[in-house]
C-alpha atoms as one frame of an Amber mdcrd trajectory, in Angstrom:
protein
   5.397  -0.499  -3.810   3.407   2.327  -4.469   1.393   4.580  -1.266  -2.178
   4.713  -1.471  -4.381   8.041  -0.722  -5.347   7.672   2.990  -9.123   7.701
   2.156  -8.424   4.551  -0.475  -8.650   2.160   3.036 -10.653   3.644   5.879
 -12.528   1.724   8.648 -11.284  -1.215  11.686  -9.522  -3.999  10.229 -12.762
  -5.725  11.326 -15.619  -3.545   9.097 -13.019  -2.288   6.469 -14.293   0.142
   3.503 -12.656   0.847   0.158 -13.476   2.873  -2.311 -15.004   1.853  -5.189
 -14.227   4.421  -7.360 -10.403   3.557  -6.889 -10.810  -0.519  -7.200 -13.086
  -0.296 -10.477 -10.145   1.833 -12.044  -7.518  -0.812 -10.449  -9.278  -3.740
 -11.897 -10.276  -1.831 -15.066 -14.091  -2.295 -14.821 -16.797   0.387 -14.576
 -17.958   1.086 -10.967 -21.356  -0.602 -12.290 -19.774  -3.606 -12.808 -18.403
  -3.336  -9.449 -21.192  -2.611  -7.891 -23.014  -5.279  -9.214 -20.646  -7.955
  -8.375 -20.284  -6.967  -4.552 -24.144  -7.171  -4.670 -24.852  -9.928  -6.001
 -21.639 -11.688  -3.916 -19.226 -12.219  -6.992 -16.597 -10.175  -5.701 -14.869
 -11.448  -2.342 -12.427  -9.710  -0.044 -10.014 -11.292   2.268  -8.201 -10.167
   4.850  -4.587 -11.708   6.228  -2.637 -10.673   9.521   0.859 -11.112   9.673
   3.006 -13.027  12.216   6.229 -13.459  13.492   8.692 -10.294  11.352   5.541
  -9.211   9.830   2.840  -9.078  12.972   1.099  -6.222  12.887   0.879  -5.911
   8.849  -2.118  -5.849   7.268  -2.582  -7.314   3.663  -6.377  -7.164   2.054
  -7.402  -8.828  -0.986 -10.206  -7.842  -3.198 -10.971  -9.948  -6.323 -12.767
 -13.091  -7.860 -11.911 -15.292 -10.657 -11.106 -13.084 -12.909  -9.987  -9.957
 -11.001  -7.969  -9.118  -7.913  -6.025  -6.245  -6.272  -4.093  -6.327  -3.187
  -3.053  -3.791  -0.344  -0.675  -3.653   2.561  -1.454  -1.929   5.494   1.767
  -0.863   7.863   1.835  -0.786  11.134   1.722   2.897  11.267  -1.752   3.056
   9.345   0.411   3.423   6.009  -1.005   1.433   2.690   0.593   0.331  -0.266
  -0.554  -1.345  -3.419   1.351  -4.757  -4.068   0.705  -7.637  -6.281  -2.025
 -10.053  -5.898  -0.846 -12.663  -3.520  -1.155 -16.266  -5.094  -3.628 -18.494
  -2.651  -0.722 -19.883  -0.343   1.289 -16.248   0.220   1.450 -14.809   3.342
   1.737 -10.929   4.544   5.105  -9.887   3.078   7.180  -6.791   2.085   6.914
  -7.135  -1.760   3.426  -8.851  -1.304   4.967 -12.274  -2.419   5.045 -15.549
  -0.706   6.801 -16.442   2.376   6.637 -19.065   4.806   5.030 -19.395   7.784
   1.389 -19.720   9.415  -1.324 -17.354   7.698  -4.336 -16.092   9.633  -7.331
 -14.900   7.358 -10.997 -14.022   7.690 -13.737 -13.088   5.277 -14.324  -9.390
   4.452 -17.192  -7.377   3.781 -16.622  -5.638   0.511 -18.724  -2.277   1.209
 -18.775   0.336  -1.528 -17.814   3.147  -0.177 -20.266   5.595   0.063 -19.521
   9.896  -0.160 -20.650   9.834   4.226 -17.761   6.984   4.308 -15.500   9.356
   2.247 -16.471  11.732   4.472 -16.331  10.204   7.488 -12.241   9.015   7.099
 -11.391  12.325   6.508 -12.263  13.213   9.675 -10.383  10.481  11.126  -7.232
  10.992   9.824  -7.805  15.280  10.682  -8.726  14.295  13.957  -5.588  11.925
  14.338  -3.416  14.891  13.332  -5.089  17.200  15.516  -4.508  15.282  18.510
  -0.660  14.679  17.716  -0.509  18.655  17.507  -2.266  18.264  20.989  -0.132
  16.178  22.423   2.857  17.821  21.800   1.205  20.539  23.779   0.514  18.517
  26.764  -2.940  19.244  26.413  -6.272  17.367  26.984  -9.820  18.946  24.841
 -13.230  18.303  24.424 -15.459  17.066  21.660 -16.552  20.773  20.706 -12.921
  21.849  20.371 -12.034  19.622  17.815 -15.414  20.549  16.031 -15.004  24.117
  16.450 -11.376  23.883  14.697 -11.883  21.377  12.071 -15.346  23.356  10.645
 -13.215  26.029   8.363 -11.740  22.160   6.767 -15.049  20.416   6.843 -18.090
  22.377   6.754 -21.192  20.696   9.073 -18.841  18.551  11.191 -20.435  16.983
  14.496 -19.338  16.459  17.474 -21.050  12.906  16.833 -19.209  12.370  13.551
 -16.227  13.504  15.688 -16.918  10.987  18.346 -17.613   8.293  15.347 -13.546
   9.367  14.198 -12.351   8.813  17.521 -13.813   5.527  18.105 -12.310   4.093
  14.679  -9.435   5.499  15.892  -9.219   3.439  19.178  -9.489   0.521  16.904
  -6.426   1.341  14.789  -4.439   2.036  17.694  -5.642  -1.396  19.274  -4.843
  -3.049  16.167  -1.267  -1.527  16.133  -0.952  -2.096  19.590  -0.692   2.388
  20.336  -1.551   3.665  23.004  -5.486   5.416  22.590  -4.738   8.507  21.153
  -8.611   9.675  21.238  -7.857   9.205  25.273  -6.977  12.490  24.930 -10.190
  14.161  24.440 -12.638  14.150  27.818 -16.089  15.609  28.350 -16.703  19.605
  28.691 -18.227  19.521  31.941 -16.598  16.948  33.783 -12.766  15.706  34.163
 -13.502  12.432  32.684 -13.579  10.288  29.203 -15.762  11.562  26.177 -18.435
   9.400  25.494 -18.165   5.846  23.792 -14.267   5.749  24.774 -15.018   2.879
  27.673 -17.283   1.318  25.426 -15.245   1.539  22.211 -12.140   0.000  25.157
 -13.993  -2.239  26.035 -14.913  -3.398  22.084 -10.936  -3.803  21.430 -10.610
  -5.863  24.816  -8.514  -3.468  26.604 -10.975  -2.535  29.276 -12.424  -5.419
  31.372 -13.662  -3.854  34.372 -17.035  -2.506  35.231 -19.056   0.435  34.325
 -18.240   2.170  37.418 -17.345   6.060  38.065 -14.518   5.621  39.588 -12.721
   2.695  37.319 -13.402   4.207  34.519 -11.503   7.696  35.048  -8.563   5.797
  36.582  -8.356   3.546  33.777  -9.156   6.610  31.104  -6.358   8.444  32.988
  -4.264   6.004  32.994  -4.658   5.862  29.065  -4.580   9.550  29.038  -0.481
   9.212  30.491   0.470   6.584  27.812  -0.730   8.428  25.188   0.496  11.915
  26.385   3.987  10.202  26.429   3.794   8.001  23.594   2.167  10.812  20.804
   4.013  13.865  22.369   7.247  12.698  20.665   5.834  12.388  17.669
């Protein structure tokens, strides 16, 4: 199997992008053609979670009649290009059939514009930022990861930042991680940055209320797994 880039697959397994650029040259059409064919709904995507040895794989399908391409995604955010899988496979190492129960939904082929691009480079600078972080035993702010990632990405926002971390929470739900974006709080107050309860509650790990007082407990309570979990890392 061969590795993909990290910005070939960016996005929640639920709202997943892919560049275009990359699948026209995979299924050796012009991005025009490919274009055209999510547009007008000729070109389908489908994505399959694994079970039993293989739960918490990934496998996504782009393709129609005439052309497909396939991807795994590891556990551990990792992709790799594999064969097509014929109609009955299931999520497997080499991408061929195995037995067992397959679990699929639709997908949203989205052609991956340059503020998507963008946008997942961020995420996976942010990701790495916070490892570095961790390993500190440290908790920042918004603005600090801003401030440090400008020199790599000139105009960064804190709200693209934000945007980063909340895709982030949904890879780690997905994977079943701890949150590592429960590391970052607000600047003026010793409590989550915004859209982390929100984003929680989105990947059905936070139940409770909207309360004050919840909310920290349950954002510090986060804050220790992923301090302990991303600190060995």
């Amino acid at each position: 199997m061969k590795q993909l880039p990290s910005d070939v697959l960016s996005g929640p397994a639920d709202d997943m992008t892919i560049d275009a650029r990359f699948l026209a040259s995979r299924l050796g059409v012009t991005e025009d053609t490919l274009k055209r064919a999510m547009r007008n709904g000729h070109m389908a995507g489908r994505l399959e979670r694994g079970d039993g040895a293989d739960a918490g794989r990934l496998r996504v399908t782009f393709g129609n009649g005439q052309w497909s391409w396939s991807a795994v995604m590891e556990p551990d955010g990792r992709c790799y290009e594999v064969d097509a899988p014929p109609p009955t496979a299931t999520v497997g190492q080499s991408g061929g059939a195995r037995p067992g129960r397959r679990r699929s939904k639709r997908l949203r082929a989205t052609y991956a514009k340059p503020a998507a691009r963008r946008l997942n480079i961020i995420r996976v600078l942010v990701r790495s930022l916070l490892i570095f972080i961790a390993g500190r035993n440290r908790v920042v702010d918004g603005g600090f990861i801003t401030r440090t990632l400008k020199p790599v990405v000139p105009g960064i926002t804190v709200d693209q930042v934000h945007r980063a971390l909340s895709i982030l929470m949904h890879e780690d739900e997905r994977h079943e991680r701890p949150f590592i974006s429960a590391l970052v709080r607000r600047r003026t107050a010793v409590k989550a940055w915004p859209g982390f309860i929100d984003t929680a509650r989105r990947c059905r790990r936070w139940q409770g209320g909207s309360g004050v007082a919840e909310t920290t407990a349950f954002w510090k309570h986060e804050l220790g797994e992923a301090m302990a979990f991303y600190a060995r890392r």
